[in-house]
matplotlib code that plots the C-alpha trace (Angstrom):
import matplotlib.pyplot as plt

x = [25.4, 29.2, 30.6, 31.7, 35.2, 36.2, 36.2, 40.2, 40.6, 43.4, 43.9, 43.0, 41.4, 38.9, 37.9, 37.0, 34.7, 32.9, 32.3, 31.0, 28.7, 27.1, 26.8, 25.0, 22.9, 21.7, 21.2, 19.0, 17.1, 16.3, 15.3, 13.0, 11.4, 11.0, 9.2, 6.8, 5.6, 5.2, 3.5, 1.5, 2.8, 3.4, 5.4, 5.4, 6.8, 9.3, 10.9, 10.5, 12.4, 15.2, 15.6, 16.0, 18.6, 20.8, 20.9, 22.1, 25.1, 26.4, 26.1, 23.6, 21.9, 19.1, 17.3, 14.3, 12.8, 10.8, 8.8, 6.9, 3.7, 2.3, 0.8, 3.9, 5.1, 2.7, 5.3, 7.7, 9.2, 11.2, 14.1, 15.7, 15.4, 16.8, 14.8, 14.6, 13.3, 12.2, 10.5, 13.7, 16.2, 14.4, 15.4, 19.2, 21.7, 25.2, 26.6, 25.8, 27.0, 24.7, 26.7, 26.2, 29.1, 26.4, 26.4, 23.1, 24.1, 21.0, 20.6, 17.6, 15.5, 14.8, 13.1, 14.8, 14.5, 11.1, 12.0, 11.0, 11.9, 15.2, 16.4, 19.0, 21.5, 22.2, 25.5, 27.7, 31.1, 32.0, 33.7, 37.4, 36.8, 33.3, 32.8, 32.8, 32.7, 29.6, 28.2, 28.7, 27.5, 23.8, 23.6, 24.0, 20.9, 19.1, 19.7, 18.9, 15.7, 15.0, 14.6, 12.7, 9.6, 10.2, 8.8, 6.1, 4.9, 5.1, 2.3, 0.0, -2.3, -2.1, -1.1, 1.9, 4.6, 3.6, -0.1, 0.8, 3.1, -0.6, -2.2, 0.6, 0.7, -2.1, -2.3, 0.6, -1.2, -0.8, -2.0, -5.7, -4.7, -1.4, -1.6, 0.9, -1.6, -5.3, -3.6, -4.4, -1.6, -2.6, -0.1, 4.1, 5.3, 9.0, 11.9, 14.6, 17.7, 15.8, 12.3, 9.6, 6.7, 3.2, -0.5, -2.8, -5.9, -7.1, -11.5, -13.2, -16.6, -19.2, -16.7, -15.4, -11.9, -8.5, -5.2, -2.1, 1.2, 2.5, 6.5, 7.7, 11.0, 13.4, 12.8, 16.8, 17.0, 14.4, 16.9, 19.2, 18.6, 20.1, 17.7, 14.4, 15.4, 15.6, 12.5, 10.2, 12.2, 10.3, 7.2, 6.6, 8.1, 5.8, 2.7, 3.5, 3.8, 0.4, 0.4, -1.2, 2.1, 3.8, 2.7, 0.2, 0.7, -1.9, -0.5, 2.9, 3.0, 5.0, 3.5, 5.4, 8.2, 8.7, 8.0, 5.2, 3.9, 0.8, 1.3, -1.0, -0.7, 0.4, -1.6, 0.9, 5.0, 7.7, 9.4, 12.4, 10.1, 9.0, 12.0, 13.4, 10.2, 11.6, 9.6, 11.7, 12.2, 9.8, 7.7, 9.1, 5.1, 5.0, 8.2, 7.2, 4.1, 5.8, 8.9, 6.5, 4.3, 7.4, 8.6, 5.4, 5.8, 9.1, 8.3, 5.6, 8.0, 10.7, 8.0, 7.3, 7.5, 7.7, 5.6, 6.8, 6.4, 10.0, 10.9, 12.1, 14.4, 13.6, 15.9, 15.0, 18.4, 17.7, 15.6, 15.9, 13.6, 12.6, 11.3, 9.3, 5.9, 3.7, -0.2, -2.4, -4.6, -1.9, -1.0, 2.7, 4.0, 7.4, 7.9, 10.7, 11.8, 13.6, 16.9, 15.7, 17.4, 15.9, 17.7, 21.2, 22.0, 24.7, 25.1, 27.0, 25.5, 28.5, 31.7, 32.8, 28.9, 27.5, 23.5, 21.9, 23.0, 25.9, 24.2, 21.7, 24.1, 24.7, 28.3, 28.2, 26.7, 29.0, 31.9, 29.8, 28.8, 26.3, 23.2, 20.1, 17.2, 19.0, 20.9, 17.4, 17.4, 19.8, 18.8, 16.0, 18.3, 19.5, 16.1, 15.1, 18.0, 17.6, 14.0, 14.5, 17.4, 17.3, 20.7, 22.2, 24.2, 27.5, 27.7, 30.9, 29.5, 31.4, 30.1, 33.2, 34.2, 30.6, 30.4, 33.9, 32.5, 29.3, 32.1, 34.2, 32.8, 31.2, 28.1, 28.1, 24.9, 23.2, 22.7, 19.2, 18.1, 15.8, 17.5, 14.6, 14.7, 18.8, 18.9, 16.4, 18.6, 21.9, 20.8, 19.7, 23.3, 25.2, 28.1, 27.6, 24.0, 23.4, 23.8, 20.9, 16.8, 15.9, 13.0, 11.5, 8.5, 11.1, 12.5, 9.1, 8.0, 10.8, 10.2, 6.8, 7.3, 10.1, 7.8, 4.0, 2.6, 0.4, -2.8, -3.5, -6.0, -3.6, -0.7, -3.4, -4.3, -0.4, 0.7, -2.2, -1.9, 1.9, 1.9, -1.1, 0.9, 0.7, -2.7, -3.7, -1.9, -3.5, -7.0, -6.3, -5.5, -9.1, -10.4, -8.6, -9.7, -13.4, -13.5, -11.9, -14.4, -17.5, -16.4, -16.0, -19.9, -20.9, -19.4, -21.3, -25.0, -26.7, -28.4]
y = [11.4, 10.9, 8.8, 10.7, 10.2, 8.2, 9.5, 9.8, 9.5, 11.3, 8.2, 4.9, 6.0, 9.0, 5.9, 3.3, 6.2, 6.7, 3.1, 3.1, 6.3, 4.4, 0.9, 2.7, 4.7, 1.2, -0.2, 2.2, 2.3, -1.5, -1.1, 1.9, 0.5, -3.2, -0.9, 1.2, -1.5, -4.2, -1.1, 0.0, 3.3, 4.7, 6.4, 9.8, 8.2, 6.3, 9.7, 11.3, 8.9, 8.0, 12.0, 12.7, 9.8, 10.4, 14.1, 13.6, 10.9, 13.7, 16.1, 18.5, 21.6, 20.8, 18.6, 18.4, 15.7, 16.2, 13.5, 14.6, 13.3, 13.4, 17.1, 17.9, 17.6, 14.7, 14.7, 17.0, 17.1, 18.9, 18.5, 21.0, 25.1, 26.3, 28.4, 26.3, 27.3, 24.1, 25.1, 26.7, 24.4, 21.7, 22.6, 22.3, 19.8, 18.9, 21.2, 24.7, 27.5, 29.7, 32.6, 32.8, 29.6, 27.4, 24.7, 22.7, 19.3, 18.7, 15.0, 13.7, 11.2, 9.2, 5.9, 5.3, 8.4, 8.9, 12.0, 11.3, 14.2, 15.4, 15.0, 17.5, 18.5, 21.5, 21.7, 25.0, 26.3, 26.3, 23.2, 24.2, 20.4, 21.2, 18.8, 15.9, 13.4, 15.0, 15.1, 10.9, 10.5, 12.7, 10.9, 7.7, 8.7, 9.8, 6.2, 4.2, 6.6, 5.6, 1.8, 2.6, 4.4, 2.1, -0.5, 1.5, 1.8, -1.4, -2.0, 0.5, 0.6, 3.1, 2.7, 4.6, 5.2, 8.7, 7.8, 5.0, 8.2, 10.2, 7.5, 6.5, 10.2, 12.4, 15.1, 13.6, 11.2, 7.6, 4.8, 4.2, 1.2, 2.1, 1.5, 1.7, -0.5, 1.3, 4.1, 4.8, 6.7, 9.9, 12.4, 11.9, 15.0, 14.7, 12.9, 12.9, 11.2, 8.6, 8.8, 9.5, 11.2, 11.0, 12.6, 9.6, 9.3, 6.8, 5.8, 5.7, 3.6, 5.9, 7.2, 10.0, 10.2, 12.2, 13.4, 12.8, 13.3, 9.7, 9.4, 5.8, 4.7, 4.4, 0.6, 0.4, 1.8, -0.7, -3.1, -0.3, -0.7, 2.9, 4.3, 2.4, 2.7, 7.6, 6.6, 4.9, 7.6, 10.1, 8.4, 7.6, 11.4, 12.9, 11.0, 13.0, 16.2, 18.2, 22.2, 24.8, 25.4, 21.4, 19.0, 16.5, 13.1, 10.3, 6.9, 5.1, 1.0, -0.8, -2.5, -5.0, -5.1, -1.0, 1.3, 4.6, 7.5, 9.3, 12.7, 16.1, 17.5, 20.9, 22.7, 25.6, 26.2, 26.1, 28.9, 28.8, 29.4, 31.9, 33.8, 33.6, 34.6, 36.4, 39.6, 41.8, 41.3, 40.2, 42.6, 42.8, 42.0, 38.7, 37.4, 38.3, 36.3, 33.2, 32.8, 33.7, 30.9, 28.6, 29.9, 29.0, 25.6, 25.0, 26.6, 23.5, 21.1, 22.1, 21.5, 17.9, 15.6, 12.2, 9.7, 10.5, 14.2, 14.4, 17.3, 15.4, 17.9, 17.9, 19.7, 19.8, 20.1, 20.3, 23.2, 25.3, 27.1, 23.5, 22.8, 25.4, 25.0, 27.7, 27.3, 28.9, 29.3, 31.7, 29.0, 27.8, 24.1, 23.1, 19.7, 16.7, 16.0, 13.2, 14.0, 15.0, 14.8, 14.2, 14.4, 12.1, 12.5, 13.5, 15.4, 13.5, 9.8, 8.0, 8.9, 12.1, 12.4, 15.8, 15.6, 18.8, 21.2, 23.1, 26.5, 26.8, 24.7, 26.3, 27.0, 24.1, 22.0, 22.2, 21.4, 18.7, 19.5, 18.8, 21.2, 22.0, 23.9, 27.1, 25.6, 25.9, 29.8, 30.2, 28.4, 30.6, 33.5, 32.5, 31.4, 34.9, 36.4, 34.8, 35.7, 39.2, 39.5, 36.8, 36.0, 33.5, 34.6, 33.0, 31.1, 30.1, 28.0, 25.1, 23.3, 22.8, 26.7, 27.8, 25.6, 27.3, 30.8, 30.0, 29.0, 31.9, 34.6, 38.0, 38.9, 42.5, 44.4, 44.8, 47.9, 49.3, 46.4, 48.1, 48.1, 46.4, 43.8, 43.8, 43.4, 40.4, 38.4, 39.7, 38.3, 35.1, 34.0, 35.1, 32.2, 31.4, 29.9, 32.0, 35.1, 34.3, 34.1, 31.9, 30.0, 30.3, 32.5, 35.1, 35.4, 35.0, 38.0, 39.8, 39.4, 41.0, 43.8, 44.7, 44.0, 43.5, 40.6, 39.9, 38.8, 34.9, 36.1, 38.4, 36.2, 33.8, 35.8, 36.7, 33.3, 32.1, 35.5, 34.8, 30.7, 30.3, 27.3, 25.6, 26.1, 24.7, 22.0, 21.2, 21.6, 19.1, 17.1, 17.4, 16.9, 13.4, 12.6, 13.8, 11.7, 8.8, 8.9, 9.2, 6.2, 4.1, 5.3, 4.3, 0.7, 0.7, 1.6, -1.5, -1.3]
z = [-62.2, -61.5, -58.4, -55.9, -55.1, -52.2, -48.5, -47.0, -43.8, -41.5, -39.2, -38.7, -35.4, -37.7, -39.7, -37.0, -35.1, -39.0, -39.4, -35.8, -36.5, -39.5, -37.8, -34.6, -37.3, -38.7, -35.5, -34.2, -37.4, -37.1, -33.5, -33.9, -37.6, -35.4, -32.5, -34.5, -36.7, -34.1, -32.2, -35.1, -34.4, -37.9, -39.9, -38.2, -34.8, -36.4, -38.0, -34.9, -32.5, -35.4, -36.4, -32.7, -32.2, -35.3, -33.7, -30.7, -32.4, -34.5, -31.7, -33.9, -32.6, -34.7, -37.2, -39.8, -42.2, -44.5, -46.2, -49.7, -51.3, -54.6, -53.7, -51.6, -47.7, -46.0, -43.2, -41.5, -38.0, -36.3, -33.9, -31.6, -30.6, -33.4, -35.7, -39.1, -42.2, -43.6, -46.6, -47.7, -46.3, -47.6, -50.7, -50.0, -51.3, -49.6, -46.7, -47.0, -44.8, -43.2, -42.7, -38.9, -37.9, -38.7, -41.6, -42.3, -44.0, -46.2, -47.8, -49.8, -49.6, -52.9, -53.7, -57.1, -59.6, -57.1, -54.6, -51.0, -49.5, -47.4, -44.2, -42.5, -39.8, -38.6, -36.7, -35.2, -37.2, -40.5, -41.9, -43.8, -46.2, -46.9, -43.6, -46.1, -43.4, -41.6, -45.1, -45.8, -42.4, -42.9, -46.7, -45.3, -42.2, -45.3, -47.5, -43.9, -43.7, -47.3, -46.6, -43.6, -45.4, -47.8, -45.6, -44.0, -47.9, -48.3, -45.4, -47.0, -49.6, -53.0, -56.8, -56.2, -53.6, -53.1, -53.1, -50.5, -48.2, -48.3, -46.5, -44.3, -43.2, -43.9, -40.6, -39.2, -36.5, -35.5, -36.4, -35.6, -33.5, -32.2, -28.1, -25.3, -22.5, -22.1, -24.0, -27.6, -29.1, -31.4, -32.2, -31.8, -29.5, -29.2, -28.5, -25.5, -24.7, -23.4, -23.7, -26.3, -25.8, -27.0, -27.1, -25.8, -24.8, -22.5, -22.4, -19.5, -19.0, -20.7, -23.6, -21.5, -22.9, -21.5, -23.7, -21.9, -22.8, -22.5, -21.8, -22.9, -22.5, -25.9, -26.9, -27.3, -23.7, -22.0, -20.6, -18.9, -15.0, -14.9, -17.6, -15.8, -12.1, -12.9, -15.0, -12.2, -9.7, -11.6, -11.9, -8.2, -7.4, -10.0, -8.3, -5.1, -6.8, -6.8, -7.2, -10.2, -11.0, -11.2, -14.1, -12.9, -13.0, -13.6, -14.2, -14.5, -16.2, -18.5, -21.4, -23.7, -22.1, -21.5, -18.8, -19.6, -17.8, -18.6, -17.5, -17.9, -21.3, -21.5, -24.7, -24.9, -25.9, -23.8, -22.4, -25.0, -27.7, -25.8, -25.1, -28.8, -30.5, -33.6, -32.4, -30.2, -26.2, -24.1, -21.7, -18.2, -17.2, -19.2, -17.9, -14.3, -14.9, -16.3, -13.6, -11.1, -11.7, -12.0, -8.3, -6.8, -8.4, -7.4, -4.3, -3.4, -4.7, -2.9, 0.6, -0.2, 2.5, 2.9, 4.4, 7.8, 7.8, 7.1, 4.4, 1.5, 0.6, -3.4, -6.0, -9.3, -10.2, -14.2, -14.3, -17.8, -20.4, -21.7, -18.9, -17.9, -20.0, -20.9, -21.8, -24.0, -20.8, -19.2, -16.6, -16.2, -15.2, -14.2, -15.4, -15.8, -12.5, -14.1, -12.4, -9.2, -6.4, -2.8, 0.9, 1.4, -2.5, -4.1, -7.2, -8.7, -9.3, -10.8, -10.9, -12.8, -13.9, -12.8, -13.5, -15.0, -18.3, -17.8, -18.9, -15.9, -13.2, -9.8, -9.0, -6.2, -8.7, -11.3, -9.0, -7.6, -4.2, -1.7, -3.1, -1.5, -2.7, -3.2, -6.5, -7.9, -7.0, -9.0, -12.0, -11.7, -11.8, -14.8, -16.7, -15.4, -17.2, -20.5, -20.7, -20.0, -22.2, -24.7, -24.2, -21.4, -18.6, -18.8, -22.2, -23.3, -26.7, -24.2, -21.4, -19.5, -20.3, -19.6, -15.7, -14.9, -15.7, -13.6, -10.8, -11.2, -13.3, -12.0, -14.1, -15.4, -15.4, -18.6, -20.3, -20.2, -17.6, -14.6, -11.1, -9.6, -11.7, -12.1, -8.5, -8.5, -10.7, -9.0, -5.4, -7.0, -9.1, -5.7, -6.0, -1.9, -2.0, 1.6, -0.1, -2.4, -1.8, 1.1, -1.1, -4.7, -2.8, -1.8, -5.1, -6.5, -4.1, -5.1, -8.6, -8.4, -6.7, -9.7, -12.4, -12.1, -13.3, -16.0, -15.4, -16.8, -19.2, -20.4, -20.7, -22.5, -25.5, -25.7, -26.1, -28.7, -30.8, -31.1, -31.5, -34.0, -35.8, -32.2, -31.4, -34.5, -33.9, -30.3, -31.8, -33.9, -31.0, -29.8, -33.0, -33.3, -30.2, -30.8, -33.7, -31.9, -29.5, -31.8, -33.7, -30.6, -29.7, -32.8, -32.1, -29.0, -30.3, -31.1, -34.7]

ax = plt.figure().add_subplot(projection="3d")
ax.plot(x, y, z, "-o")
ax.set_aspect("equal")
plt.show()
């Protein structure tokens, strides 16, 4: 195979923030192989944490790995909302255009002439050099990613590498004995800018067990007094929080050194995936079912008082499609309040740092004023919009561009959009928050009467006909955890 020939760089400057990229790729490889082995966490979390990571560094809108056996894929994950087509993308070598100003910069895996797999990036525009930076930046990911399941094999058993991946991997779960305090760790769900999450489940006296989503902090992230102090802000907050329509919260702890919280686990997709379901537009019914829901949550959120009586004045402040989840029982839960803001805050918490995404801000948020609950409203307005039209309101493919047509745009009506249900979403983006809804129930109210609501039942079988994959997935779950639990009886039966 010939050498490639060596990268040229513009500037000293575009050379420095390369080296950079590949020395905080390394890093965060070593921390995150250090966590999940000392953690007996396994392979799967470790790809799931470093995929994430890498990115968020090379600003991606999306990511995949995919990790091969000796009968094929033991492994794959996924990162982001886009739609990916792993089994075909997989497949891909170098940076290849797809044809919509995207470019997916494919890299494999290989353990000498062994193939591992492949690891990708998929990033917006078309590159005029072939992006051949972008390009030595994912192959190096994909060499650090090699030396990382390289030592995972090397603390399993098998004749082969690949026979060693099938053991290491099988369904995707972690390790038997991985544990985050009285939680025992089972399936990797995702990871944030700061926080992994995890399915758990916790034994009570008797065997009676519990999956919870547990949210730990990133290990390289532990010591940040900023990172811990929003952390603990939304534990202690999400403790308080107790409606239908809210994510319950059980426990918060730290554990070797790191802060967790074990939250209610959501068996169900989130309302993005809803909303871009490659199957047409959504009913007007099922959306009115979903943001209804989230209004009454939001609604009950927005009441919480203090320990005095006192309102506490609560804005969520971060509320998006993400966050909005959506069960296979046909019940809704508004979730992360990890940005929160209560009474006597500011938006802005450091100087020139405006908290939220720029797609669903409020005009006063976005030039960082005082906000209150209506800023909510109309992120609701524009969640609303999105999922009736599967398109976002004032999207300018840049945040700064996208917060100063929030500020200053007017929104046209869409063609074909009901009045009833045009004239819900108008009131809510009104640019002077006492021109919109008083309160989420308003809008909520308002919002029904333009479109009747599915029943839950109905929204139910919806959601479980359209996300099979998913439900699979949370079954096994509860299988995992019904086995867990049947071997820990076992161990508990005198012979």
């Amino acid at each position: 195979m010939p050498t490639p020939p060596p990268l040229r760089f513009d500037s000293v400057d575009e050379e420095v923030r390369f080296l950079r990229g590949l020395v905080a790729v390394q890093r965060l490889a070593d921390e995150v192989l250090e966590d999940c082995i000392e953690r007996q966490l396994g392979l799967s979390a470790a790809v799931d944490v470093f995929l994430a990571q890498c990115a968020r560094m090379i600003h991606a809108r999306g990511a995949f790995a995919q990790i091969l056996g000796s009968n094929g894929p033991v492994l794959t994950r996924v990162w982001g909302n886009e739609y990916f087509d792993v089994s075909t993308w997989a497949t891909y070598r170098g940076a290849v255009p797809l044809g919509d100003q995207r470019t997916v910069f494919v890299s494999g895996l290989t353990l000498g002439r062994t193939s591992l797999g492949s690891i990708g990036f998929l990033l917006p525009g078309t590159f005029g050099d072939g992006g051949k930076h972008v390009l030595a930046l994912v192959e190096a990911v994909g060499e650090i990613l090699d030396s990382a399941v390289l030592s995972f094999i090397a603390l399993s058993e098998g004749q082969s590498p690949l026979d060693r991946l099938e053991t290491l991997s099988d369904s995707g779960e972690l390790s038997p004995h991985a544990r985050i305090g009285k939680y025992e760790l089972l399936h990797p769900l995702g990871t944030g800018g700061m926080a992994q999450v995890m399915v758990a489940r916790t034994v009570n006296p008797g065997g009676v067990s519990r999956l919870v989503a547990l949210k730990r902090i990133l290990p390289r992230l532990a010591d940040d007094e900023v990172i811990v102090a929003q952390f603990l802000d939304e534990a202690k907050l999400g403790m308080r929080l107790n409606h239908p329509n809210l994510i319950t919260f059980y426990d918060f702890g730290s554990a070797a050194g790191s802060f967790y919280m074990a939250m209610e686990l959501i068996k169900g997709v989130d309302l993005d995936h809803v909303i871009y379901w490659r199957h047409g537009p959504l009913q007007p019914e099922l959306v009115s079912a979903l943001v209804c829901q989230a209004l009454e949550g939001l609604h009950a959120a927005h009441e919480l008082k203090a320990d005095d009586g006192a309102p506490l004045g609560l804005v969520h402040r971060d509320l998006s499609p993400h966050n909005v989840m959506c069960g296979f029982d046909g019940r809704v839960k508004v979730l992360d309040f990890g940005v929160a803001k209560m009474r006597d805050q500011r938006t802005v918490t450091l100087p020139g740092i405006v908290k939220g995404k720029p797609l669903y801000m409020s005009p006063e948020q976005a030039t960082a004023e005082r906000i209150d609950r209506r800023s909510d409203i109309f992120s609701m307005g524009l969640i609303l919009f999105e999922a009736l039209l599967a398109r976002r309101a004032f999207d300018q493919k840049d945040d700064t561009k996208t917060m100063e047509s929030i500020v200053n745009d007017t929104l046209a009506r869409p063609a074909g959009l009901p009045t009833p249900l045009w004239e819900v979403i108008e009131r809510a983006l009104q640019k002077e928050p006492e021109r919109r809804f008083r309160n989420a129930l308003e809008m909520a109210q308002a919002l029904r009467e333009a479109a009747t609501p599915m029943k839950d039942h109905e929204v139910a079988n919806l959601l479980s006909t359209r996300f099979p994959r998913r439900v699979t997935e949370v079954q096994t779950w509860e299988k995992t955890s019904s086995t867990a639990s049947k071997a820990e009886a076992a161990l508990r039966t005198p012979t």
